[in-house]
C-alpha positions in Angstrom: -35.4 20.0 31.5 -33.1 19.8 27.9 -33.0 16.4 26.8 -29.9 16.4 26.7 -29.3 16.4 30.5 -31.7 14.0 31.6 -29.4 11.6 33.7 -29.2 8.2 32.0 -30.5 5.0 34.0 -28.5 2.0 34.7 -29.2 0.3 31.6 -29.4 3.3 29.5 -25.6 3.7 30.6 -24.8 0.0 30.1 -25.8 0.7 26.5 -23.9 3.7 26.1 -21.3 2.2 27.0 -21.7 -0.7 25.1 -21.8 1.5 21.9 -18.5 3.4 22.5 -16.8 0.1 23.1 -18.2 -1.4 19.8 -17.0 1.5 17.9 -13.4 1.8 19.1 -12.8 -1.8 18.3 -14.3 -1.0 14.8 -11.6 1.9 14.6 -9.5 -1.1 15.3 -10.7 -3.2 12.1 -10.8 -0.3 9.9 -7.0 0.5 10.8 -6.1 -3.3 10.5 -7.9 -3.2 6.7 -5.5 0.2 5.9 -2.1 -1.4 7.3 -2.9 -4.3 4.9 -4.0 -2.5 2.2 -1.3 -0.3 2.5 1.2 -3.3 2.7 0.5 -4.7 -0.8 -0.5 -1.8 -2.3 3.0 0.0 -1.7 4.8 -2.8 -3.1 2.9 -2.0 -6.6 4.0 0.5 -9.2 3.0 2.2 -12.4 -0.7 1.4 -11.4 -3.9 2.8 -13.5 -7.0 2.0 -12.5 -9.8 0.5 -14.9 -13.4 1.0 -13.7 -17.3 -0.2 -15.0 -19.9 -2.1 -14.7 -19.9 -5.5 -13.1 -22.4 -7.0 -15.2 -21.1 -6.5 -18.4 -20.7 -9.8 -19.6 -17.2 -11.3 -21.3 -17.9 -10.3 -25.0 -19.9 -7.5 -25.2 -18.6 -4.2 -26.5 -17.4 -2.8 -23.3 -15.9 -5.5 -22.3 -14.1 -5.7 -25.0 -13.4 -2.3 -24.5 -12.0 -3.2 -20.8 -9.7 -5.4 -22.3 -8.3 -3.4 -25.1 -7.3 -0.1 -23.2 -5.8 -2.2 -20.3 -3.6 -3.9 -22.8 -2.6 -0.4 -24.4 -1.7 0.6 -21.0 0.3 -2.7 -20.7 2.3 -1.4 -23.7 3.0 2.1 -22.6 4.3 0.7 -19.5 1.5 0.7 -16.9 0.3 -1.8 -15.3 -3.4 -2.2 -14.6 -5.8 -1.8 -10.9 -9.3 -2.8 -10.8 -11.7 -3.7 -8.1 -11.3 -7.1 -8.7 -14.5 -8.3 -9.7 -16.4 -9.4 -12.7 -17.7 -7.4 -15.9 -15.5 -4.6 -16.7 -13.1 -5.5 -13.9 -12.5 -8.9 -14.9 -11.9 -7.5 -18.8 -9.2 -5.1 -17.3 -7.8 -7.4 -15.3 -7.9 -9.8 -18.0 -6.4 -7.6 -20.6 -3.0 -6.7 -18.8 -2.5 -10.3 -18.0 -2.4 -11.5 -21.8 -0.4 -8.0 -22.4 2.3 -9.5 -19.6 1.4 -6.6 -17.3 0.6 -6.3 -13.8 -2.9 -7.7 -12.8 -4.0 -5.8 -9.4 -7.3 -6.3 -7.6 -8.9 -4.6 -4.2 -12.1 -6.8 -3.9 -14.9 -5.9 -1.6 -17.2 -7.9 0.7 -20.6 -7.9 -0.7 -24.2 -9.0 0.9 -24.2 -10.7 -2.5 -20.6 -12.1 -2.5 -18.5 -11.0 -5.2 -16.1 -13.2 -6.2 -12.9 -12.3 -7.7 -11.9 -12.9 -11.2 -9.4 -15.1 -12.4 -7.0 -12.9 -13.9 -5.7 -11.2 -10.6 -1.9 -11.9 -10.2 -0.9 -14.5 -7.2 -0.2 -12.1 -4.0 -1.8 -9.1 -5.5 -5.1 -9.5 -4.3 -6.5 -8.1 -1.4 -10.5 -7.8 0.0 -12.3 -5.6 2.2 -15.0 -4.7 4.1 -15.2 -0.9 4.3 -15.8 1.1 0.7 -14.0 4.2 2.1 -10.8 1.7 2.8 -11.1 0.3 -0.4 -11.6 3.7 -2.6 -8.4 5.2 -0.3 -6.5 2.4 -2.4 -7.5 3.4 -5.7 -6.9 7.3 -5.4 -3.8 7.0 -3.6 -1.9 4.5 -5.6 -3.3 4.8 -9.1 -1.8 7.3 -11.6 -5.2 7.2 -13.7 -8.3 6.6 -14.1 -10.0 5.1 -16.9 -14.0 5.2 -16.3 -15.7 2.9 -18.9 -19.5 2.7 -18.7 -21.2 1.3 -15.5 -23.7 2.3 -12.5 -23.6 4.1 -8.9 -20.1 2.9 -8.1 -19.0 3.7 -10.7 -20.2 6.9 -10.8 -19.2 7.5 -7.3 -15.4 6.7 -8.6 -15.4 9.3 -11.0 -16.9 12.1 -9.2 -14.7 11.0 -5.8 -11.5 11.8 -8.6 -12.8 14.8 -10.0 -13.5 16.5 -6.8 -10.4 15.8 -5.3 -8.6 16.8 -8.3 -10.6 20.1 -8.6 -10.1 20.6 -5.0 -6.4 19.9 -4.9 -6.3 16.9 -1.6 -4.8 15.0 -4.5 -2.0 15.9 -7.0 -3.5 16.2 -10.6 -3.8 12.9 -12.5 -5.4 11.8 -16.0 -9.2 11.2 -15.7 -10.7 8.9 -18.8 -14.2 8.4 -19.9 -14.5 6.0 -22.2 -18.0 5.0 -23.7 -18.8 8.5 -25.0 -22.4 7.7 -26.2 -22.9 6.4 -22.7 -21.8 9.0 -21.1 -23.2 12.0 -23.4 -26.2 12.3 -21.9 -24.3 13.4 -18.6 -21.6 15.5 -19.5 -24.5 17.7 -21.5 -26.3 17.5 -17.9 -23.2 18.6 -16.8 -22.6 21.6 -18.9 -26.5 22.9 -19.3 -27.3 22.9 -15.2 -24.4 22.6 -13.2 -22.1 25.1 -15.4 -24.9 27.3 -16.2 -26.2 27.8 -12.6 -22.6 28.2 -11.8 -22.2 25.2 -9.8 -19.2 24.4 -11.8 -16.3 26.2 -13.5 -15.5 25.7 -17.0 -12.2 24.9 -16.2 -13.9 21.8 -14.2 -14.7 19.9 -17.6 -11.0 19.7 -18.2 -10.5 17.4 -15.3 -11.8 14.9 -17.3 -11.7 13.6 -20.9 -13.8 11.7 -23.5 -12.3 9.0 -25.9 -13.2 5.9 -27.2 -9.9 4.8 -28.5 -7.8 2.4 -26.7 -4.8 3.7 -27.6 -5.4 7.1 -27.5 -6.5 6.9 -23.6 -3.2 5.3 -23.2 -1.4 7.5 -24.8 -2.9 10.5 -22.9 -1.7 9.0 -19.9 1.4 8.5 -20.7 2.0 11.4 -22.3 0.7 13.1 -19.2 3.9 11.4 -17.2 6.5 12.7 -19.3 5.7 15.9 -17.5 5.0 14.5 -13.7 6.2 11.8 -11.4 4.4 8.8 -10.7 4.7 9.4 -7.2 1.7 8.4 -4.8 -1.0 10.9 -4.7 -1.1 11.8 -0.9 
């Protein structure tokens, strides 16, 4: 007999059961965490997003970096989305502050709780629980992406962006790396393996750019919207 049709016992179907009931009321918490998110984040506008490494601490290069570009954007009339933690979060968040811009944070629950900085505007501040909820927030509402140096999630940003750029689920938008001696190592990865075994198309490489001045990855961007609409990107 297929495994599959062995009848299940009592308790076997108990569990079952169980199971199913635990996972619609999760598709209940997941859709409560996008109405809210959705909520604030509509209310926003003009949003870039700022991304990097949480432990970069206040006064170290990128950091500083965080700070600088998020004020440029500040000045070219944008106003700034991180993920509301510390390290390069904080310095982006930090940054449009002082600048008089927008400060917007989407925290997330953490084993190890991350707690949000202290430069979020009142009321634009939200946390939650599911990654996939929280990365929805980013793409759809932010009309960039500046990607400073940082680790998995970050990395997981920047290739979630590129992807659906290159794949057109999102409308096009301006992708930033800043840090280029940090991020060398990969884009030649990227070019001597994945272009050369034809993974990629050369074309891909222009979804992205490399620049380590502030006020040139501003510019970019806004130079990039005197030709597009800052219009949500689904």
């Amino acid at each position: 007999m297929n495994e599959s049709t062995i009848p299940l016992n009592h308790e076997q179907q108990l569990d079952s059961l169980s199971s199913a009931q635990e996972d619609i009321w999760r598709i209940f918490r997941v859709m409560s965490e996008f109405v809210d998110g959705f909520t604030m984040m509509s209310r926003q506008n003009n949003l870039v997003s700022i991304f990097g490494s949480a432990r970069v601490k206040p006064g170290s290069p990128y950091y500083e970096l965080g700070v600088r570009v998020a004020q440029e954007l500040v000045r070219h009339g944008f106003n700034v989305l991180t993920g509301g933690g510390p390290g390069v979060m904080e310095a982006g968040n930090k940054g449009a502050k002082e600048q008089g811009g927008g400060s917007v944070g989407v925290n997330i629950e953490l084993q190890h709780e991350q707690s949000a900085n202290p430069y979020i505007d009142r009321n634009r501040l939200i946390t939650f629980r599911h990654f996939f909820v929280r990365k929805v927030m980013f793409v759809k509402y932010a009309h960039g992406f500046v990607v400073l140096p940082g680790g998995f999630g970050t990395l997981d940003e920047f290739f979630e962006a590129i992807t659906l750029i290159q794949t057109h689920k999102t409308k096009p938008f301006p992708v930033i790396l800043m840090g280029s001696e940090y991020w060398t190592g990969l884009i030649d990865w990227m070019k001597s393996t994945l272009l050369k075994e034809g993974m990629i198309s050369e074309s891909d490489l222009k979804l992205f750019e490399i620049t380590d001045d502030p006020v040139m990855a501003a510019e970019k961007i806004a130079q990039f919207y005197e030709h597009h609409k800052t219009v949500t990107n689904f």
